[in-house]
N, C-alpha and C positions, 0 to 999 in steps of 0.2 A: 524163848519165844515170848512169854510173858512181861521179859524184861522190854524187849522190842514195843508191845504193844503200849502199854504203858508212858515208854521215851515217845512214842510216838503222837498218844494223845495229850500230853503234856507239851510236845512240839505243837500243837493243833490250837492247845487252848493257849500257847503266849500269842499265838500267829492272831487270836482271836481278839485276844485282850489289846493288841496292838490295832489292829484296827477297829475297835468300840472307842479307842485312847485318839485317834484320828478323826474319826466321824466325831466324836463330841468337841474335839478342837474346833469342827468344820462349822460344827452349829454353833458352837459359841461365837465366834468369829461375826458369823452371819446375822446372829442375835444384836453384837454389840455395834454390827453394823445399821440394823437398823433402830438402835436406840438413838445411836446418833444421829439419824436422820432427823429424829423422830424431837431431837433438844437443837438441832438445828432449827426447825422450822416451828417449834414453839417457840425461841429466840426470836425471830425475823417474826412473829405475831407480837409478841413483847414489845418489840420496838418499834412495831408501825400504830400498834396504840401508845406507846409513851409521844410519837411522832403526833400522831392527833391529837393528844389531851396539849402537846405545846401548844396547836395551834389554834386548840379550843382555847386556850387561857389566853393567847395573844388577842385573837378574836375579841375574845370578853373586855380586856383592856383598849382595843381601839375603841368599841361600844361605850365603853365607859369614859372614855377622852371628849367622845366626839358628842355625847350627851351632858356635859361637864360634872359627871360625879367622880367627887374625889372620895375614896373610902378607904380606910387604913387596914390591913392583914387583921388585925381583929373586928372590925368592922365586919370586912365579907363572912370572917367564920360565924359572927353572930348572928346575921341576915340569914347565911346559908341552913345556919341552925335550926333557926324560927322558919325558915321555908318547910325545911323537911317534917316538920314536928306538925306544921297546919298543913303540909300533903298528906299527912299519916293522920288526918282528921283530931286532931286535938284540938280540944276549945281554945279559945283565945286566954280564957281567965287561965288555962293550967299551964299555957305557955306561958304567961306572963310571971303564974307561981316558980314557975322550974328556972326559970331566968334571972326572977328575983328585979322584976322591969314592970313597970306601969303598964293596966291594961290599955288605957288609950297608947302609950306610945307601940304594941305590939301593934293595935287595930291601921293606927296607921304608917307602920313598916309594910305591914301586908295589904293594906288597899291597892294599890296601883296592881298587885297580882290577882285579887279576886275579881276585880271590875274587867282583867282580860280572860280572867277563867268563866265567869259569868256573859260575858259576849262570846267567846268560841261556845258555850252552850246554848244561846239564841241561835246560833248561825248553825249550828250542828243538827239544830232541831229539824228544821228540814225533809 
């Protein structure tokens, strides 16, 4: 009788372990189904912003065609440089240090942008 009881619980616990072996197949399954959703549609965001930054950088080159500036790939990264450094409120003199560039030629890269930041703050005042 004992031996019965025993076969029997032993029958009970593989029946058990076979289905804990199934349910976690189910949730894995379900898991890696929604990962993929989940790098699908981080994908398809990926590339609708590479999709705009194209047609932001096309944008920029008709603007700059049709205003006749010619400026060379080191050019823009230098302009772009000196943009960022006098939005991040840097003096002019320590841009001009870090650049290793005359303070008048930084003062007038950046004029034509401060005279439109200084007129959207009249116009803002409002």
């Amino acid at each position: 009788m004992m031996v019965w009881t025993l076969a029997g619980l032993f029958g009970i616990s593989v029946i058990l372990l076979v289905i804990s072996i199934y349910r976690t197949s189910q949730a894995s399954k379900a898991e890696h189904k929604q990962i993929d959703l989940i790098h699908i549609s981080t994908m398809k965001e990926i590339n609708a912003i590479q999709d705009a930054i194209r047609n932001i950088e096309l944008d920029i080159e008709v603007v700059m065609r049709e205003a006749g500036v010619q400026l060379t790939s080191e050019d823009k990264v230098f302009m772009r440089e000196v943009l960022d450094l006098a939005n991040r409120n840097y003096s002019t003199e320590s841009i001009a240090d870090m650049k290793q560039v005359s303070v008048e030629k930084i003062e007038q890269m950046l004029a034509p942008y401060r005279t439109l930041k200084e007129g959207r703050k009249v116009a803002n005042e409002n």
